[in-house]
C-alpha positions in Angstrom: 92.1 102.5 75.4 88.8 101.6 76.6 88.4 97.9 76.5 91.9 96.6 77.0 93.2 95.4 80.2 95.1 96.8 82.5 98.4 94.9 81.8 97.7 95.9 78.1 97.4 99.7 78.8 100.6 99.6 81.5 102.7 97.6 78.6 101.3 100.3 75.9 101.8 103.4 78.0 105.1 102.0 79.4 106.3 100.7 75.6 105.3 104.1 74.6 107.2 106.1 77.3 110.5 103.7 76.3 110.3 104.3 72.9 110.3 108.3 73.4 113.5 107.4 75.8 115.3 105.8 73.2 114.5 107.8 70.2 115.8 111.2 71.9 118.4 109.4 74.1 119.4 107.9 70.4 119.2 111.2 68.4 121.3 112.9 71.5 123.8 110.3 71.2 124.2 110.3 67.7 124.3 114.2 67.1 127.3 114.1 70.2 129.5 111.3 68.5 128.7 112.9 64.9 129.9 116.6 66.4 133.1 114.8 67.9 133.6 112.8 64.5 133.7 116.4 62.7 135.5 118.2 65.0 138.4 115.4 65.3 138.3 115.3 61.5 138.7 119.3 61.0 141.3 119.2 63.6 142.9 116.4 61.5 142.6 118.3 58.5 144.1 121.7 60.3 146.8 119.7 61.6 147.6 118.6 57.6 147.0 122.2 56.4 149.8 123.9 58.9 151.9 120.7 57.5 151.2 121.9 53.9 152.0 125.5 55.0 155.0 124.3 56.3 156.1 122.5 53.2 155.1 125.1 50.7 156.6 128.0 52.4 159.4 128.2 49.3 157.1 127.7 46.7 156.2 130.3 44.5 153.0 130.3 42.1 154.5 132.7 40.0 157.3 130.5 38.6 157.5 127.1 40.1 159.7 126.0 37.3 162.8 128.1 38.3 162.8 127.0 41.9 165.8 125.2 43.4 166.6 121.4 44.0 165.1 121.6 47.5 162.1 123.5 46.3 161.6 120.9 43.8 161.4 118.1 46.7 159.4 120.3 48.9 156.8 120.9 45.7 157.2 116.9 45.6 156.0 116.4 49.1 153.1 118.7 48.9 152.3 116.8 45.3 152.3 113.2 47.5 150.6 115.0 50.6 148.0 116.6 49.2 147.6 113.1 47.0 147.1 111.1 50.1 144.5 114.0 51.8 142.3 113.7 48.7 142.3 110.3 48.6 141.6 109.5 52.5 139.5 112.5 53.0 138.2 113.3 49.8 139.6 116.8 50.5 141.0 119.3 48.2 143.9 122.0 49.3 144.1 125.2 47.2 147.2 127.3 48.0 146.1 131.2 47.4 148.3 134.2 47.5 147.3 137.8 48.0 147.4 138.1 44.1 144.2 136.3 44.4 146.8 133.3 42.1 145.6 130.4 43.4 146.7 126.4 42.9 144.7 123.0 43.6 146.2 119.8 44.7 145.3 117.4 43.2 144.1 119.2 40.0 140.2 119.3 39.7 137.5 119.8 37.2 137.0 123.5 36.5 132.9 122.8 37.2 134.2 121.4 40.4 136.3 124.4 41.5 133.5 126.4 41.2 131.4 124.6 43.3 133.8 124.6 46.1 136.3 128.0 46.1 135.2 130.2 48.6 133.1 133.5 47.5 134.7 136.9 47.1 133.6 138.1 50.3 134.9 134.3 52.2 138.4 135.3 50.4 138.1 138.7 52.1 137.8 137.7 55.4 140.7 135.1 54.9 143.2 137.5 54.2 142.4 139.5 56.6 142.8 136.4 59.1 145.8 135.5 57.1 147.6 139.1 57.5 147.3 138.1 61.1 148.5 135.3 61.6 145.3 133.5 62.4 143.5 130.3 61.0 140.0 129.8 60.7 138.0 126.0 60.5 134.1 126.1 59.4 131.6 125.4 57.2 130.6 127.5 53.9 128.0 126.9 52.7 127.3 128.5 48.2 124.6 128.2 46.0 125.8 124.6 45.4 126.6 123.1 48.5 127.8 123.3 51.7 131.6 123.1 51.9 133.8 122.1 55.5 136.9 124.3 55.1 140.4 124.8 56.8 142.7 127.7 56.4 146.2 128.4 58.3 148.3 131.3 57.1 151.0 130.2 54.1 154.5 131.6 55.3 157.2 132.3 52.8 160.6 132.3 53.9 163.2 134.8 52.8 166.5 132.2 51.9 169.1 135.0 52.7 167.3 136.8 55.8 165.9 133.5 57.1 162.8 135.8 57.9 159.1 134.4 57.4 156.1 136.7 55.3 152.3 135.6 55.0 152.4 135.6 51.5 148.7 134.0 51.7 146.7 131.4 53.2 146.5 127.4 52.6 142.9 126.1 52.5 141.5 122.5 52.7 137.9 122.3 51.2 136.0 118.8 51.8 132.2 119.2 50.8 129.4 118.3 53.5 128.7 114.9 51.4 132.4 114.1 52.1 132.3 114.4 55.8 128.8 113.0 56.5 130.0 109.6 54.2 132.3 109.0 56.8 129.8 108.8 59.5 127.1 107.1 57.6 127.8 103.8 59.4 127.5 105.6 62.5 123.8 106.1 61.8 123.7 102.5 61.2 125.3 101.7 64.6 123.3 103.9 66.7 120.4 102.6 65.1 121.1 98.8 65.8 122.1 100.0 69.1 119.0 102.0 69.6 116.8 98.8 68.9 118.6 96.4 70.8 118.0 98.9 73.6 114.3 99.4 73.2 113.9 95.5 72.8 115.6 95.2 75.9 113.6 98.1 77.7 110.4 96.7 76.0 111.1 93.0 77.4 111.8 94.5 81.1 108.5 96.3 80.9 106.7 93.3 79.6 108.0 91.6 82.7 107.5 93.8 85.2 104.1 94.7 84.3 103.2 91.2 83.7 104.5 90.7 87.5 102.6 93.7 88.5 99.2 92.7 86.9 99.2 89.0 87.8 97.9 89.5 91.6 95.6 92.1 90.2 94.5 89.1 88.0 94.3 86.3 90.4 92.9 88.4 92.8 89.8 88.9 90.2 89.5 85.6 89.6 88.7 84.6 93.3 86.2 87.6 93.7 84.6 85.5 90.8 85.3 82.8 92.7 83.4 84.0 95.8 80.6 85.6 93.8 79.9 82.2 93.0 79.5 81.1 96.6 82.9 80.2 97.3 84.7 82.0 100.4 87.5 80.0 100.0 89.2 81.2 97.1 92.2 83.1 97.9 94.8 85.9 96.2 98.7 85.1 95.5 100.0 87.7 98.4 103.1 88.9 95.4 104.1 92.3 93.6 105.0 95.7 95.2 104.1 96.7 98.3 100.7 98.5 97.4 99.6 95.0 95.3 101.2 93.2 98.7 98.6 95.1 101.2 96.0 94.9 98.3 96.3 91.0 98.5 96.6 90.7 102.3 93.3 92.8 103.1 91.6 90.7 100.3 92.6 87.4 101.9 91.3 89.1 105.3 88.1 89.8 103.8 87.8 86.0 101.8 88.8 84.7 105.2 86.1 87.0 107.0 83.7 86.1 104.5 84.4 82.2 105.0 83.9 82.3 109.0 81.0 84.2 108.3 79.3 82.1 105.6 80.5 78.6 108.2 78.8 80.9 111.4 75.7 81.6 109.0 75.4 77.7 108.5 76.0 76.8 111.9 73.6 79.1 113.2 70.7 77.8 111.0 71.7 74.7 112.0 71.5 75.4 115.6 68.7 77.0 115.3 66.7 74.5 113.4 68.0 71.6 116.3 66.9 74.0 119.0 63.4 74.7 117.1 63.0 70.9 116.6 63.2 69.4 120.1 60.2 71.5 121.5 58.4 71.5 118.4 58.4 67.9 118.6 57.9 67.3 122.1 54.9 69.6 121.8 53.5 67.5 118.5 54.1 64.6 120.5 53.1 65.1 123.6 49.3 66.9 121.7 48.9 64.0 119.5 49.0 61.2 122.1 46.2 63.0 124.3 44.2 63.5 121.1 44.7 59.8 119.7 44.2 58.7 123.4 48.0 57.2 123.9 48.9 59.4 126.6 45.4 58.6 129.7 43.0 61.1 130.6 44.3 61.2 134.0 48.0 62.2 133.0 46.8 65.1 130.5 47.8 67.7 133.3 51.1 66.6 133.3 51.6 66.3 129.5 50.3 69.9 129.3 52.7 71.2 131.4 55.4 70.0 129.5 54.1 70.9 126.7 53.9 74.7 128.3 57.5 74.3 129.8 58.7 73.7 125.7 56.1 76.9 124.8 58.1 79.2 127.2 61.4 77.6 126.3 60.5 78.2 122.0 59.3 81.6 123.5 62.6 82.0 125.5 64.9 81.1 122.6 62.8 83.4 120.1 63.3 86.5 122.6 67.2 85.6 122.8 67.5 85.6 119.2 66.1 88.9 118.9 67.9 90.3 121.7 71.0 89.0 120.2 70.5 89.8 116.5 69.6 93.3 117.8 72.8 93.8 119.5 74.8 92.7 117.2 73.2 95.2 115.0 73.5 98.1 117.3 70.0 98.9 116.6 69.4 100.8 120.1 72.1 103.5 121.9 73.4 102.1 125.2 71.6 103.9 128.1 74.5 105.0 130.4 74.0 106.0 134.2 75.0 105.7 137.4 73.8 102.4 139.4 74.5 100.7 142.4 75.9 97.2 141.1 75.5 95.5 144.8 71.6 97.0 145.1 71.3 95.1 141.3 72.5 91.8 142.5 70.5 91.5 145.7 67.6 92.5 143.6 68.4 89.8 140.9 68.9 87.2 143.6 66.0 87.9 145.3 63.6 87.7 142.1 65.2 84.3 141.6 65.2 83.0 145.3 62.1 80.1 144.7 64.5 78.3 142.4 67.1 78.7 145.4 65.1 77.5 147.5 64.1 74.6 145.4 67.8 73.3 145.2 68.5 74.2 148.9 71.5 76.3 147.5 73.3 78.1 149.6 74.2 82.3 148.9 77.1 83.9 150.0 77.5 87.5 148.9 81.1 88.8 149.0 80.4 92.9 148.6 84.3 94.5 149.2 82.0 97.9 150.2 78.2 98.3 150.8 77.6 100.4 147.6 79.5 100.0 144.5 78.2 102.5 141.9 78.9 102.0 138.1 78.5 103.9 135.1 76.6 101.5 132.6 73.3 100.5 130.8 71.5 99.2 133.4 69.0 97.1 132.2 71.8 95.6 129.7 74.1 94.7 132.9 71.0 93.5 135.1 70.2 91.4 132.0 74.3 89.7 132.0 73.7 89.5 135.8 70.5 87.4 135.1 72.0 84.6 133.0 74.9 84.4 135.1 73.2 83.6 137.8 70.4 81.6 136.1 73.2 79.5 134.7 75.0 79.0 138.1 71.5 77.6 139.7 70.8 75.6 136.7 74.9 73.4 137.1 74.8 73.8 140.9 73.7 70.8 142.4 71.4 70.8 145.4 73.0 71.9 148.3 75.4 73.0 146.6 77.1 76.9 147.0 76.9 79.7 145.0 79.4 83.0 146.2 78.9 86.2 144.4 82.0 88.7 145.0 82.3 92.8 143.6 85.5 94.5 144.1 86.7 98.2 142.9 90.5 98.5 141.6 91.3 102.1 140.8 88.6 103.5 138.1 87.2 99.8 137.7 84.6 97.7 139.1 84.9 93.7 139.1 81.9 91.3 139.5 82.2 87.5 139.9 79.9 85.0 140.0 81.2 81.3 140.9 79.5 77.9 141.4 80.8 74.8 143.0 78.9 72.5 140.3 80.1 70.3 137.1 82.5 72.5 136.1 83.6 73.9 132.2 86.1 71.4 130.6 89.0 72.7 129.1 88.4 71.7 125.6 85.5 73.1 126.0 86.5 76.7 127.9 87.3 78.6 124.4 83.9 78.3 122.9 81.7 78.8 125.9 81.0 82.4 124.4 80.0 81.0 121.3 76.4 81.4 120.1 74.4 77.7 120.6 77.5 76.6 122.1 76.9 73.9 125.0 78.8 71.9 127.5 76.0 69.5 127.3 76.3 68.0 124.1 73.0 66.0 124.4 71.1 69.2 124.7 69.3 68.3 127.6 65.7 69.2 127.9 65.8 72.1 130.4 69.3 73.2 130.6 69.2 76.3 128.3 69.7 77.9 124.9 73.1 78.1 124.4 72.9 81.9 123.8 72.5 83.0 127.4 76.2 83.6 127.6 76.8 85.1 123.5 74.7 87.8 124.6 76.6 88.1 128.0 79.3 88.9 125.7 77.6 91.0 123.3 76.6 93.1 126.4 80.3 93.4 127.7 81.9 94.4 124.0 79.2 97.2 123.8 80.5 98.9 127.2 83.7 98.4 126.5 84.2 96.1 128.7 84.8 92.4 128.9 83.4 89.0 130.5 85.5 86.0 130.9 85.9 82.7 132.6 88.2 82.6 135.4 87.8 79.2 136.5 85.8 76.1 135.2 87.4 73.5 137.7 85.8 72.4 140.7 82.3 74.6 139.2 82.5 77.9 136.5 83.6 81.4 138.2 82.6 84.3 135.5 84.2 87.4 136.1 82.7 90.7 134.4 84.8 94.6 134.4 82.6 97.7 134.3 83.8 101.3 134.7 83.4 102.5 138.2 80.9 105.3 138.5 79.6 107.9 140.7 77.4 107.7 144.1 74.6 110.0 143.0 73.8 110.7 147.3 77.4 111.6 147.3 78.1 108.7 149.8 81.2 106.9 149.6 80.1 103.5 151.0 81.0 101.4 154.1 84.1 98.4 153.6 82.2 95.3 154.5 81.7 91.8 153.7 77.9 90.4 153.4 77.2 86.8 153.6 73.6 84.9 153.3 
């Protein structure tokens, strides 16, 4: 069946497996109702032949003609009876003594009788059954045909001693093409039946697969559909269960797909805007000191603008990489054991001449002296960094800047806050976001956008997480680490720090 479809090899294979059904589940029921037709008709017949048995029990073969009155209408009786059994059954009776004398009723062909008396050895066995009182109903089958036969025992009564003698037997012969005439129109009926049944069947299958297959089909159509580009297209979520799950983790994956392809296009788009603006400042900025625009006299401070956009390109270069490298999980995470207070007195004083620039003012809140972790360290020193780069760059001057650690069971907590602009709530859900910024104008200076992406990045790598406590009144980050061991064996000092 290479080459057909799927709905065409379930509706052949299922069609297939119905028709079976019906033709043994039709040849079962027709061989049942058949048997029962032929046993109620022998039973019938049996019934009759006792009757006959009955009414020929002063009949003699020998010399019918010097019977009495009532002998005469008894001979009558088995005349009409036997009459009526030929002509609704098509079945003969043959009364036989033990003198082997014999009578039909009605009176056959001779060619006939010899197709249908019994054989020598058949007569044998009857008398035998006879002499005992028993019947006997089968089929005998001759060189001729197969005959359906009948035999009770034929009782003579003795007028003076009222006393009964098997004098022979009473046999009812129908042939085989007799009995099967009279259920040829069952054949007929189971065969009409039989059809309607597999139509039925066959339309139920058609259905069902056709319901089975459709989801299967749509589902085809939009992987065509995103093959061609678009992640939109989407599968009817329909059928059994299997088909159900089938279409619901396709629609995952389409919708997957469709934030991936939108990220994808945001990101070269946010990375072409942030490419631009130094790119141009720098073309700018070289072109008016080479056409003379821009004085001799203000070159110097031209050129360090012009190096402040070079270390920002270079900046957002090294963050891409960063980023795009986590993200890929190119390098293994480089667990130890750190003190995080010893990191962020180390990270504050590397950045304490922009500090000082602002006037801001530090306060450490450290809940114990040491506060060891088990984490990358470099990776952690690096979420540290940003954090605090982004709190100087929104603090104001003057303004405060309060750094807090605190231990909870087998977890550490670290929390940076600022008391500058602040994170609006529209805009708190998508700070994590990669070229996502507060400042919509993209302000020469102020960043990125991916300082706090790979923040997060960072954080989902440990197992760990980052999030915004706070963006009223300034931005308070909070980030969770698992607590770690002193390696000196010390178990640190409770204290508070303040600069």
């Amino acid at each position: 069946m290479k080459g057909l479809s799927l709905f065409s090899r379930l509706l052949i294979l299922s069609v297939s497996v119905v028709l079976v059904c019906v033709a043994v589940l039709s040849g079962l029921g027709y061989t049942n109702l058949r048997d029962n037709m032929i046993r109620k008709h022998m039973e019938t017949l049996n019934v009759h032949a006792e009757e006959i048995s009955y009414l020929g029990s002063r009949i003699s073969l020998d010399n019918l003609s010097m019977t009495s009155k009532q002998n005469r209408i008894a001979e009558e009786l088995l005349i009409a009876k036997t009459n009526l059994l030929y002509e609704q059954y098509n079945a003969v009776t043959v009364l036989v003594e033990y003198s082997r004398q014999y009578r039909f009723y009605p009176a056959i062909d001779e060619n006939v009788q010899t197709n249908i008396i019994p054989s020598p050895e058949a007569f044998a066995k009857y008398d035998e059954l006879a002499f005992q009182g028993k019947g006997d109903i089968g089929v005998k089958k001759n060189a001729f045909t197969s005959v359906f036969s009948v035999m009770v025992p034929w009782v003579r009564v003795n007028e003076q001693t009222q006393q009964s003698t098997v004098v022979g037997y009473v046999l009812i012969l129908s042939t085989a093409q007799a009995v099967r005439d009279m259920y040829r129109d069952l054949i007929w009926q189971t065969a009409l039946a039989a059809m309607a049944m597999f139509l039925l069947a066959s339309a139920i299958v058609f259905f069902v697969a056709q319901q089975m297959t459709r989801p299967l089909t749509a589902m085809a159509k939009a992987a065509g559909e995103m093959a061609r580009g678009n992640f939109e297209a989407r599968a009817p979520e329909g059928g059994g269960k299997e088909i159900e799950e089938l279409s619901h983790a396709f629609n995952q994956m389409g919708a997957q797909l469709s934030t991936l392809e939108q990220s994808r296009r945001d990101f070269v788009a946010n990375v072409s805007h942030e490419l631009r603006s130094p790119i141009t400042s720098i073309k700018g900025f070289a072109q008016g000191m080479l056409d003379g625009t821009i004085p001799q006299e203000m070159h110097g401070q031209y050129l360090q603008v012009v190096v402040d956009e070079t270390q920002r390109l270079a900046k957002l270069i090294n963050n891409l990489l960063n980023l795009s490298r986590m993200e890929n999980e190119d390098t293994s995470l480089a667990y130890s054991h750190f003190d995080l207070n010893e990191m962020i007195r180390r990270v504050l004083i590397s950045r304490m001449a922009q500090i000082d620039d602002k006037g801001l003012d530090i306060q450490v809140r450290f809940e114990n002296d040491s506060c060891f972790v088990h984490a990358d360290a470099d990776q952690i020193q690096q979420v540290v960094i940003n954090l605090l780069d982004n709190a100087v760059k929104y603090t104001p001057s003057g303004g405060t800047i309060t750094l807090f650690t605190k231990t909870e069971g087998s977890q550490v907590s670290a929390r940076i806050k600022d008391d500058g602009m602040g994170i609006p709530a529209e805009d708190a859900p998508f700070i994590f976001d990669r070229f996502y910024k507060v400042d919509k104008a993209h302000t020469v200076g102020k960043g990125t956008g991916l300082g706090l992406a790979i923040c997060k990045r960072i954080m989902e790598r440990h197992g760990q997480q980052i999030r915004l406590v706070s963006g009223e009144g300034g931005a308070e980050f909070e980030i969770t680490l698992e607590k770690g061991a002193d390696p000196g064996g010390n178990h640190g000092n409770t204290g508070a720090g303040e600069n």
